[in-house]
VOGU-3710 file (C-alpha; in Angstrom, 3 decimals, decimal comma):
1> xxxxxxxxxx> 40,114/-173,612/230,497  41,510/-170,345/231,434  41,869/-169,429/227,586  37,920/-169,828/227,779  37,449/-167,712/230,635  39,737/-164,949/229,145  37,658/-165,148/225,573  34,431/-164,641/227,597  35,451/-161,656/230,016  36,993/-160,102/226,753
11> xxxxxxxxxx> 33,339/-160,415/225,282  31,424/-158,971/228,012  33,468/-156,278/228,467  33,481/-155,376/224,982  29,292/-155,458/225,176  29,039/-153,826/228,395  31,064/-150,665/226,405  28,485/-151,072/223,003  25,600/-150,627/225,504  25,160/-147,099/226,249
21> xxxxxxxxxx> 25,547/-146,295/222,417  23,159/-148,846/221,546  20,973/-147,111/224,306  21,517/-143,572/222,442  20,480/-144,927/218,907  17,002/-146,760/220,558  16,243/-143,245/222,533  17,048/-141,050/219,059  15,134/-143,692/216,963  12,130/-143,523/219,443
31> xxxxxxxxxx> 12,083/-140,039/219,460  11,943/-139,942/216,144  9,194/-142,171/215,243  7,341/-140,416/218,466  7,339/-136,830/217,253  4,755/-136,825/214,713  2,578/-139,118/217,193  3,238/-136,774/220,237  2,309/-133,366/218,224  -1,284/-133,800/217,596
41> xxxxxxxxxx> -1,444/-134,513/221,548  -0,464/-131,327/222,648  -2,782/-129,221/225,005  -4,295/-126,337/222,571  -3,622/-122,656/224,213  -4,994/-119,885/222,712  -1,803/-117,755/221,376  -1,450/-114,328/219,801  1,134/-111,930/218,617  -0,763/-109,018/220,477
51> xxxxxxxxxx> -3,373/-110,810/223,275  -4,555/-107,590/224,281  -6,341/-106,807/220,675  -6,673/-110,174/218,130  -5,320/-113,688/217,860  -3,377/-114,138/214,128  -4,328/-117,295/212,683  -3,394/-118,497/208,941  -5,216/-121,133/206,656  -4,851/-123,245/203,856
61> xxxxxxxxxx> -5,969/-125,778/201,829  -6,920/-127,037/198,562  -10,080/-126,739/196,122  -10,691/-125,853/192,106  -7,258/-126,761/191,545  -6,135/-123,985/193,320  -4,151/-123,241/196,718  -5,878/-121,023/198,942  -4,143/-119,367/202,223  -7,009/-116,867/204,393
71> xxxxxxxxxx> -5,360/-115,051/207,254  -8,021/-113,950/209,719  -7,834/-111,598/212,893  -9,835/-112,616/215,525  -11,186/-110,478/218,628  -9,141/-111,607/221,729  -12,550/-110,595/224,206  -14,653/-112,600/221,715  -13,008/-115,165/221,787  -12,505/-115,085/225,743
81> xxxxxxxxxx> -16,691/-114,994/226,028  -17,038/-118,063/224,179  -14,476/-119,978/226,042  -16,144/-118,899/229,183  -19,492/-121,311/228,764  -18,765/-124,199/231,563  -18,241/-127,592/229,754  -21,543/-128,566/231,813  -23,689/-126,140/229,497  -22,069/-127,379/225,918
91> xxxxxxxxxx> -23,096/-130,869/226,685  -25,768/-130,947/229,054  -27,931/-132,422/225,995  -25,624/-134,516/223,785  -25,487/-133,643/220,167  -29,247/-132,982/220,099  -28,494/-129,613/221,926  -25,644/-129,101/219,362  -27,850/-126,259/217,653  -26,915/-124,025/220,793
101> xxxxxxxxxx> -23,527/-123,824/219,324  -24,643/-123,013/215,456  -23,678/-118,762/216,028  -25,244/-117,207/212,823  -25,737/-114,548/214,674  -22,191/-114,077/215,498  -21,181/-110,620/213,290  -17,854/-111,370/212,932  -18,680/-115,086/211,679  -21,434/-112,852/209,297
111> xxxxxxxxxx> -18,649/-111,425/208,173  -16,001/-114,156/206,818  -19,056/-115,948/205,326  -19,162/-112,535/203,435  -15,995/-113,035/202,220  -16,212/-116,600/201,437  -19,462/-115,910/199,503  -17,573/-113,112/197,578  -14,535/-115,563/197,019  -17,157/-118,415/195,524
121> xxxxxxxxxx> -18,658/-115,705/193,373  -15,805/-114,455/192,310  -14,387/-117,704/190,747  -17,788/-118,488/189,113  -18,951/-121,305/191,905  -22,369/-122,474/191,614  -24,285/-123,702/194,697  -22,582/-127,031/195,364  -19,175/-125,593/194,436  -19,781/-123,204/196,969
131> xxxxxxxxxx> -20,799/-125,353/199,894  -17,797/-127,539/199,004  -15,735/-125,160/199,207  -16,340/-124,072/202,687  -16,173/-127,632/203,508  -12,684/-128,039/202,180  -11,820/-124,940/204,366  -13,284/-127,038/207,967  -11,828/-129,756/206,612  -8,059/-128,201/206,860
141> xxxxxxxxxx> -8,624/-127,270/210,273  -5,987/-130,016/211,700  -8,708/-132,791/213,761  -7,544/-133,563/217,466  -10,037/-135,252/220,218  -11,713/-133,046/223,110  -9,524/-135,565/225,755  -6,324/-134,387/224,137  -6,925/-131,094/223,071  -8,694/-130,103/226,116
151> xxxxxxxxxx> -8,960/-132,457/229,029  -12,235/-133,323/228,838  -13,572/-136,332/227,448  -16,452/-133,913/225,814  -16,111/-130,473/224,936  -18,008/-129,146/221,547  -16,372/-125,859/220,203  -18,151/-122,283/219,054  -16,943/-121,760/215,870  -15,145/-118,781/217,228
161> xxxxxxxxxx> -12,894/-121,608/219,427  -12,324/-123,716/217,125  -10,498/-121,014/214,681  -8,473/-119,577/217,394  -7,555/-122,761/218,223  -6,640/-124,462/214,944  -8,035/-127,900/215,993  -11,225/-129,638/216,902  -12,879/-132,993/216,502  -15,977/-133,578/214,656
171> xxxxxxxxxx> -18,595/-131,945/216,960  -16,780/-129,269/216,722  -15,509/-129,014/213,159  -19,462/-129,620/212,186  -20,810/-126,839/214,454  -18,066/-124,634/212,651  -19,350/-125,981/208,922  -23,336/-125,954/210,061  -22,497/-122,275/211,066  -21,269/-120,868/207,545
181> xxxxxxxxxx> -23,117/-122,709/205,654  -26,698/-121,511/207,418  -25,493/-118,027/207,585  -24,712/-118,552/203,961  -28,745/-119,107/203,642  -28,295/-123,266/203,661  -30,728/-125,555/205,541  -28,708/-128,047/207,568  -29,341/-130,987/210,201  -26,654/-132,896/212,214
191> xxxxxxxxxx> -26,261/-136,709/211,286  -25,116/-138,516/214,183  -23,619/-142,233/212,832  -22,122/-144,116/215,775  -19,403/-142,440/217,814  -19,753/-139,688/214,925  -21,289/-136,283/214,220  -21,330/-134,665/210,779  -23,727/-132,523/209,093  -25,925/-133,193/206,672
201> xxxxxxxxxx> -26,926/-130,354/203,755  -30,620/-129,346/202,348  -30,635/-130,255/198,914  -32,559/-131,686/195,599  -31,422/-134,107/193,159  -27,421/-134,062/193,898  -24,944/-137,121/193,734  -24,147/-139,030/196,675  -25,748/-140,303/200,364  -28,624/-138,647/201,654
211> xxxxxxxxxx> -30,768/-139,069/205,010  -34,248/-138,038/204,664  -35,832/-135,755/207,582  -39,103/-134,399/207,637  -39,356/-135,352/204,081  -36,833/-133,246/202,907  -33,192/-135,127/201,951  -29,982/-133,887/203,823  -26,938/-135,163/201,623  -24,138/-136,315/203,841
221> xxxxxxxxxx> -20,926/-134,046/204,785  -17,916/-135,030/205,804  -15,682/-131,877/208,127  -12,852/-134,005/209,720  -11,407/-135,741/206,182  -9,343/-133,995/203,848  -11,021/-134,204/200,168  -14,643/-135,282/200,897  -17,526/-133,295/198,997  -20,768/-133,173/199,772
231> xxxxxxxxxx> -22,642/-136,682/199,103  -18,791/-138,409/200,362  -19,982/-141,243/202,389  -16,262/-142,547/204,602  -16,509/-146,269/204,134  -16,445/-147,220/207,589  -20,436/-145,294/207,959  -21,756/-147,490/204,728  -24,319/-149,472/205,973  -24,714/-147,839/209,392
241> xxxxxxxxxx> -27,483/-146,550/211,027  -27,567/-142,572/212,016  -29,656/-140,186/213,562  -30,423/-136,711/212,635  -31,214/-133,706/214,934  -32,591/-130,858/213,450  -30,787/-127,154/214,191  -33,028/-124,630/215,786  -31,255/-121,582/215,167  -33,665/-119,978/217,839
251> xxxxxxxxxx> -31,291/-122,216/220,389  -28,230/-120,466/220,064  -26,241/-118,917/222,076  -25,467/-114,981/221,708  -22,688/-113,308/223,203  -23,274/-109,283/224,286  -20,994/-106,704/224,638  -20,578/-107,654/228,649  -19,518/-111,266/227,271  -22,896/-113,015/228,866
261> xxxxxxxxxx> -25,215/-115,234/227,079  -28,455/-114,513/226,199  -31,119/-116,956/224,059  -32,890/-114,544/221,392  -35,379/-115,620/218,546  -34,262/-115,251/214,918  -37,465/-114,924/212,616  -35,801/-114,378/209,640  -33,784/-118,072/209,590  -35,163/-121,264/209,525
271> xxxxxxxxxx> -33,177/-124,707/208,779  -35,106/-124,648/205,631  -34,862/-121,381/204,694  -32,605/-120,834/202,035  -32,917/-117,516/200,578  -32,850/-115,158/203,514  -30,411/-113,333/205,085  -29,740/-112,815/208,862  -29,768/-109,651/210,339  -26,873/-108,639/212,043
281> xxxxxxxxxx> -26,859/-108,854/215,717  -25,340/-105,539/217,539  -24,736/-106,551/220,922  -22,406/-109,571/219,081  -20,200/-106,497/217,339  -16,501/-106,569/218,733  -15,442/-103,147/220,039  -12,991/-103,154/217,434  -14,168/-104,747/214,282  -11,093/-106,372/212,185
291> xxxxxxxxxx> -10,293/-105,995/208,891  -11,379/-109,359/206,847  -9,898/-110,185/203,980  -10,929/-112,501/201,225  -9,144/-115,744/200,838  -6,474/-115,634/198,339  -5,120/-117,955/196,040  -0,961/-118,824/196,441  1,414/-121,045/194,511  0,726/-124,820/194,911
301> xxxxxxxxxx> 3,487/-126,259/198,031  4,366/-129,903/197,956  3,943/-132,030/200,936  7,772/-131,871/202,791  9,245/-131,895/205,666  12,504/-130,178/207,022  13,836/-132,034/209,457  16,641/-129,591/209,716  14,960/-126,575/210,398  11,323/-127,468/212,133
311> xxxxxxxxxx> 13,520/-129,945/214,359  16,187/-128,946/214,624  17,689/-130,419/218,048  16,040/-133,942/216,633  18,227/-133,725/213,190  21,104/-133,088/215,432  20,279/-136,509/217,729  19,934/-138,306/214,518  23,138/-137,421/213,273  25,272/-138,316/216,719
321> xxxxxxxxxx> 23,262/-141,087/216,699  24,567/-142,753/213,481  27,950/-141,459/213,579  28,506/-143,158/217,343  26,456/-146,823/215,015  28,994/-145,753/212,329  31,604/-146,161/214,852  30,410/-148,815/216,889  30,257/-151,191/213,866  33,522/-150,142/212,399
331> xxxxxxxxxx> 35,086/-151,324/215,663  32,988/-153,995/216,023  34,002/-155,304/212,666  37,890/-154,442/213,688  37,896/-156,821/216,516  35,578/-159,868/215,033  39,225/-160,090/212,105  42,103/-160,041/215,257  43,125/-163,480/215,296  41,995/-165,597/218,484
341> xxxxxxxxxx> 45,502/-165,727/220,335  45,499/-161,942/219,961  42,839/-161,234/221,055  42,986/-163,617/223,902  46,136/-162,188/225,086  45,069/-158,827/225,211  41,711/-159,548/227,741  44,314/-161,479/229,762  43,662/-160,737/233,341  47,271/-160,206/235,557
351> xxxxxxxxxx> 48,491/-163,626/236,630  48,778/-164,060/240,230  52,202/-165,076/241,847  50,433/-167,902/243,008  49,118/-168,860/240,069  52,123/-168,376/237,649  53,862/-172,386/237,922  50,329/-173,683/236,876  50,166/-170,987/234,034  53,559/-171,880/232,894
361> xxxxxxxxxx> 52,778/-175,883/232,759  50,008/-175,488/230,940  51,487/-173,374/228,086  53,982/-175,642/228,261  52,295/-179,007/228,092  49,419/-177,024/224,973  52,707/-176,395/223,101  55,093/-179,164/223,657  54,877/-180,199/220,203  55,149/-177,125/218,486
371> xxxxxxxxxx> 57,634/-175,083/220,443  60,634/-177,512/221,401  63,503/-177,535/219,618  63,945/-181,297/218,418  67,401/-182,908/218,993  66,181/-186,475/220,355  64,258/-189,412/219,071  62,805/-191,877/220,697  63,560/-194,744/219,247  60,091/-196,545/220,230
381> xxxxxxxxxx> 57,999/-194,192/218,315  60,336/-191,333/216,519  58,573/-188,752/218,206  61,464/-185,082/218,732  62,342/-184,078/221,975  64,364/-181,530/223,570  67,995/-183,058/224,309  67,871/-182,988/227,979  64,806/-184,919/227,717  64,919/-188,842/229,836
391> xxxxxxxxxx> 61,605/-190,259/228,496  59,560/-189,325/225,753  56,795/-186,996/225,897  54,588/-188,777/223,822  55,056/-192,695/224,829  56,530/-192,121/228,012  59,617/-194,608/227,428  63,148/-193,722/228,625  64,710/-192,088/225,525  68,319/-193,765/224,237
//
């Protein structure tokens, strides 16, 4: 019985020391199946490399087989005026007041659909290559909800936000695409499926899904995936049911030179309209205009990731964390080959004083047969005993 007990202290004790690595490898192992889920969560700042002149922001994505990067800079105060509409404004009418946020009169947006237009020409895009295009540009703009992004559990973004920012969901990706393609000279319309918003583009005899308003046909665009052209239905909207609000471009919202809002008629834009140009709107000019460049076209990049240098302090985690299961199991495996008696010997708590006769005995009596050294027989059974020995230890007759 005491054997037991020994075996079983010796076990707990050796689990009670495996614990806190075991704890180490769960924590690394969470963390690292966490990260990617945790990044898209984070609260979106505005950031710059000079905050007191523009915000730097890069993009890139994919189209014509080629790999596109645009670097833009974009006007710090502009950018402040738009982010100063309450929340309470931008959503005061639900998506059917969406058109507020459709800023074709926005110079500096006039002026990177200038250079996308120039870019499309440039590589020989027709109309629909063109619109697609700009869609695969809104559509590389990483997708986050308002609730994480922002707080609130609505918050559409100007275009001019949702650029700085580098994130949006699909109200906000849409105004962004509804606002370069109309200042482009595009008729548009919003297509609201459930729990949805996209945008839906004027056109004639194309390929693909198409919602009819005021007899005209609106062919379905997709901002928030990655690789959907114009006509792309996403499977889970087949079937489904959508509205469609018209954009009023007379709705929108201007921003002066002493960053308040204004509403102004534009008579030379309609949703329809797609041959005329808008006229440039001066109180919208930046103090400082930025240089705009075109979009340019870079080297293909496979999808990777470096765990070593974007995580650096992760990749480190990782590593202690399989050298410590490394050693854990190597020991582990070390002790599971000791023989029993060893290792019962060595979790042997310290005998008492007390205790030590009954200790004896029983070693004694568990190894009578193996340990004596035999120099009488009984002569009732022929079992050995030692040679001091009166009666047999086995049949308990006086021995000859």
């Amino acid at each position: 019985m005491q054997g037991i007990a020994i075996e079983d202290a010796g076990m707990s004790k050796s689990l009670l020391s495996r614990k806190p690595a075991k704890l180490l490898i769960i924590l690394a192992l969470i963390l690292f199946v966490s990260l990617p889920i945790i990044r898209p969560f984070e609260v979106v700042t505005a950031q710059s490399y000079d905050q007191s002149q523009v915000y730097t922001r890069e993009f890139a994505w994919d189209y014509g087989g080629n790999h596109w990067v645009w670097n833009l800079s974009i006007p710090v105060t502009l950018y402040e005026a738009y982010k100063a509409v309450p929340d309470s404004t931008r959503t005061r009418n639900g998506p059917a007041g969406y058109d507020m946020m459709v800023t074709t009169k926005d110079s500096y947006i006039q002026a990177l659909t200038e250079k996308l237009n120039e870019t499309a020409n440039q590589q020989g895009y027709g109309p629909v290559d063109k619109i697609n295009f700009v869609l695969a540009f809104v559509q590389s703009i990483r997708y986050s909800t308002d609730l994480n992004s922002t707080g609130y559990e609505e918050y559409p973004r100007f275009p001019i936000e949702v650029l700085v920012d580098q994130t949006g969901d699909c109200d906000c990706k849409s105004d962004l695409f509804a606002t370069l393609i109309m200042t482009l000279g595009y008729g548009a319309v919003f297509i609201n499926p459930p729990d949805h918003l996209a945008v839906g583009v004027l056109g004639d005899n194309l390929q693909g899904t198409y919602w009819t308003y005021q007899n005209q046909t609106y062919y379905y665009a997709e901002t928030t995936g990655v690789g959907f052209k114009v006509g792309d239905l996403p499977d889970e909207f087949k079937d489904q049911t959508a509205y469609v609000y018209p954009i009023d471009l007379n709705n929108q919202y201007i921003v002066n030179s002493q960053a308040e809002f204004t509403v102004a008629p534009d008579p030379t834009i309609s949703p329809n309209n797609t041959s005329s140009t808008p006229t440039p709107n001066i109180d919208a000019t930046p103090t400082s205009s930025p240089d705009i460049t075109q979009p340019t076209i870079q080297p293909v990049q496979p999808l990777s990731l470096n765990l070593i240098s974007d995580y650096p302090i992760l990749f480190i985690a990782i590593v202690v964390a399989i050298v410590f299961s490394i050693v854990i199991t190597v020991k582990t495996a070390t002790n599971s080959k000791q023989p029993k008696s060893k290792r019962l010997l060595s979790g042997e708590p310290t005998v008492s004083p007390l205790d030590a006769p009954n200790a004896s005995e029983d070693k004694l009596i568990n190894n009578a047969d193996t340990n004596v050294e035999a120099s009488k027989f009984c002569i009732y059974c022929g079992s050995s005993n030692k040679s001091f020995a009166l009666y047999c230890v086995k049949c308990g007759k006086k021995t000859a």
